[in-house]
C-alpha positions in Angstrom: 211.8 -15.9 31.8 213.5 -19.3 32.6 212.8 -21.7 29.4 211.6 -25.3 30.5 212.9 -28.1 29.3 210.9 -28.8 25.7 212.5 -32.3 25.4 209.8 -34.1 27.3 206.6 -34.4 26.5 204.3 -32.4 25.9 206.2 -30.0 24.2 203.2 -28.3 22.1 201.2 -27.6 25.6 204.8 -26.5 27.0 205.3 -24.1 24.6 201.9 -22.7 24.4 202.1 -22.0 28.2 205.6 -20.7 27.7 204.8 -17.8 25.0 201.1 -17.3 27.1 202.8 -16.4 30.2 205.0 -14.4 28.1 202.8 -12.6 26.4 200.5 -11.9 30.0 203.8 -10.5 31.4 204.8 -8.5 28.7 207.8 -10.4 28.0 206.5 -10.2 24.3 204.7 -7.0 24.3 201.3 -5.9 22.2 202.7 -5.3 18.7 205.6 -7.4 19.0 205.9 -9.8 15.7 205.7 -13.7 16.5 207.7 -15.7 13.9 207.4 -19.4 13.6 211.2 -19.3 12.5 212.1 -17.1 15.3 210.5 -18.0 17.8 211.6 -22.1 17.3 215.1 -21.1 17.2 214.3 -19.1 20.2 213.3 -22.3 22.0 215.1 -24.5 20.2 212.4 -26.5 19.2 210.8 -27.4 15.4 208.3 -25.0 14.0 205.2 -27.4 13.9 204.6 -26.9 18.3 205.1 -23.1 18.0 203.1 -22.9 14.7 200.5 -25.1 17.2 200.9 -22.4 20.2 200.4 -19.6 17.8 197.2 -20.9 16.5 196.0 -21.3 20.1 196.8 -18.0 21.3 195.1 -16.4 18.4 192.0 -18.4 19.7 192.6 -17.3 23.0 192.6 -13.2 21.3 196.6 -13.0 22.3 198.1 -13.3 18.9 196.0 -11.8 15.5 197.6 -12.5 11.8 199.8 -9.9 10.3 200.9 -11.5 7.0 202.4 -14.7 7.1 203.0 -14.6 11.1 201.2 -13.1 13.8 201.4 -10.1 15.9 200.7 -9.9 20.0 197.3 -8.1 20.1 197.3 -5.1 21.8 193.6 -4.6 24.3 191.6 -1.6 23.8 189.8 0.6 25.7 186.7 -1.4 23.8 188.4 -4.6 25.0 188.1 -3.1 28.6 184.6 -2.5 29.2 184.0 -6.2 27.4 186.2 -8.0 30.1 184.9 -5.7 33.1 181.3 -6.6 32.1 182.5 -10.4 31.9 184.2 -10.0 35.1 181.9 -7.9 37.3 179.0 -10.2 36.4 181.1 -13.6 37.2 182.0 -12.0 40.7 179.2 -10.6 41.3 177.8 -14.1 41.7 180.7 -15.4 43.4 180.4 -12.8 46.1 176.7 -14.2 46.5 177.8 -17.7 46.3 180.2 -17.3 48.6 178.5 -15.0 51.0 175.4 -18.5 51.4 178.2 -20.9 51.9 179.4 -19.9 55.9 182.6 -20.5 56.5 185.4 -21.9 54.5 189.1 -21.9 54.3 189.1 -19.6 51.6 188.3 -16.8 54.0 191.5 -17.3 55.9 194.1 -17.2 53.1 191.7 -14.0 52.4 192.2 -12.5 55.3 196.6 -13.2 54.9 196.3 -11.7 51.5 195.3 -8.7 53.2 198.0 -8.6 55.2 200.3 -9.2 52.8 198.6 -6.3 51.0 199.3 -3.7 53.8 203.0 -4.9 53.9 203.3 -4.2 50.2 201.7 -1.1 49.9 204.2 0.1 52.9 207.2 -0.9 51.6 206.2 0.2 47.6 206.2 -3.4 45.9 203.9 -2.8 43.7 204.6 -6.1 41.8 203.6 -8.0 45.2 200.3 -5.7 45.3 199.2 -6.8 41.7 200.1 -10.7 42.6 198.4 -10.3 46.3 195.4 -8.5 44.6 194.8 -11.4 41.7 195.5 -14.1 44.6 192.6 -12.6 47.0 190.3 -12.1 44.1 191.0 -16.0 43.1 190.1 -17.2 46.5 186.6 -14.9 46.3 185.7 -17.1 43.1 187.0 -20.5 45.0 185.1 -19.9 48.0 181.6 -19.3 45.6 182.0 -23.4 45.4 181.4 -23.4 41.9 183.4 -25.2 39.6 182.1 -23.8 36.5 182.4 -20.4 37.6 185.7 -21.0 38.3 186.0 -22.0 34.7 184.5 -19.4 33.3 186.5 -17.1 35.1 189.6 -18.9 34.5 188.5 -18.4 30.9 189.2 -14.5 30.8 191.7 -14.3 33.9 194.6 -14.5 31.2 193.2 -11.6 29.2 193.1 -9.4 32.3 196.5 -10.0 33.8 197.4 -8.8 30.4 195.9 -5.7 30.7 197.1 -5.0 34.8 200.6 -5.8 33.4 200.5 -3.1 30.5 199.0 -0.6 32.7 201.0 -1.2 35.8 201.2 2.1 37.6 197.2 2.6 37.7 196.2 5.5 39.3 194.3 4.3 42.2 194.9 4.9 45.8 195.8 2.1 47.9 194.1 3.1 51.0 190.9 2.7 49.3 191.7 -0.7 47.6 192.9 -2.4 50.9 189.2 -1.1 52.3 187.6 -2.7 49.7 189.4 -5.7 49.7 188.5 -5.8 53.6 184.9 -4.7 53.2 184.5 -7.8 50.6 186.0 -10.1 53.0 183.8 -8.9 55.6 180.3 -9.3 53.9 181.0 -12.7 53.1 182.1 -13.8 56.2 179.1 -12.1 57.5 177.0 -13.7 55.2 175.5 -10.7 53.6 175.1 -10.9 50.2 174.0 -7.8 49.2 176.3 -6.0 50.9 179.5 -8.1 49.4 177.9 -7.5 46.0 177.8 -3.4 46.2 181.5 -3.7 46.8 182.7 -6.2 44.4 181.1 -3.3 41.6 182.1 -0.5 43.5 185.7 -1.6 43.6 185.3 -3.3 39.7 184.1 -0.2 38.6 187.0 2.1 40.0 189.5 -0.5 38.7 187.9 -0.8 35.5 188.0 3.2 34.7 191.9 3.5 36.0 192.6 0.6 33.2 190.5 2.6 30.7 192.2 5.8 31.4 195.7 3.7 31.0 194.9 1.9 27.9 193.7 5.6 26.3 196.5 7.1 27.2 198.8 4.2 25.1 196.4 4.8 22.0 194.2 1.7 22.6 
């Protein structure tokens, strides 16, 4: 991971980011020890911004204490159902929203994700899946409208890549995802509600149990 230049300002949101995104893509994996000391000379920064980012990523439930420095937390198959109850609920709503609305340029970049999908799945990038996958799920929750949806979603969207990047080869058939991912797109642009609803927990659901049966199978 490329390290930005921490001479301008602000350097204590510039290193939070930094060790965030490190963290989501297990570049500093669950379990790994965080040291102020370390991790400064690491940057080559002082201690006081990473002793700042540490203290926000333990707010944000990346980081917990372990002595004097702080450990990345490792999710647990508790920590799953939480986050997929969270998540189903928020886009569940934004399915509804989004279905009401009629037509918006979300539906578009949708339908390219899609495409983009297909490609990936053929030609076995399965890093381009998970990145195509978050992107058409984003543009679901932009096209609800809602600003504080998008906030609250935005609010556990770290947490989750998190978990999709420790469990990357999830057992789930990609046949079935793309058909979700289509019927989704479809209900909304067709404005029906319900049926964009039964899919967005239909597909939740099978993603959720595939992360469960990942995350038991590392000991969380």
């Amino acid at each position: 991971m490329e390290l930005p230049d921490f001479r301008s300002e602000p350097i204590n949101q510039k290193v939070y980011a930094y060790l965030k995104e490190g963290i989501i893509r297990g570049v500093y994996p669950p379990g790994q020890l965080m040291r102020e000391t370390v991790l400064a000379l690491e940057l080559g920064v002082s201690r006081t911004p990473v002793r700042d980012a540490l203290r926000r990523l333990e707010r944000d439930r990346l980081v917990v204490p372990s002595g004097s420095s702080f450990r990345v937390y490792r999710p647990t198959a508790q920590d799953v159902v939480e986050l997929y109850e969270c998540r189903t609920a928020l886009e569940v709503l934004a399915a509804q929203l989004a279905s009401r609305r009629g037509p918006v340029s979300e539906h578009d970049e949708m339908e390219r994700c899609l495409a983009g999908m297909e490609e990936a799945y053929r030609r076995g990038d399965a890093s381009a899946v998970r990145d195509l996958d978050t992107r058409f799920h984003d543009l679901l929750v932009a096209a609800a409208g809602n600003r504080t949806l998008a906030e609250l979603m935005e609010h556990i969207h770290y947490r989750i890549a998190q978990l999709r990047n420790m469990a990357r080869d999830l057992r789930i058939d990609g046949a079935t995802v793309l058909d979700q991912h289509r019927r989704i797109l479809e209900a909304v642009r067709s404005g029906n509600a319900l049926a964009a609803e039964n899919v967005v927990r239909e597909h939740l659901a099978m993603v959720r149990e595939a992360l469960l049966g990942r995350i038991r199978e590392q000991g969380g």
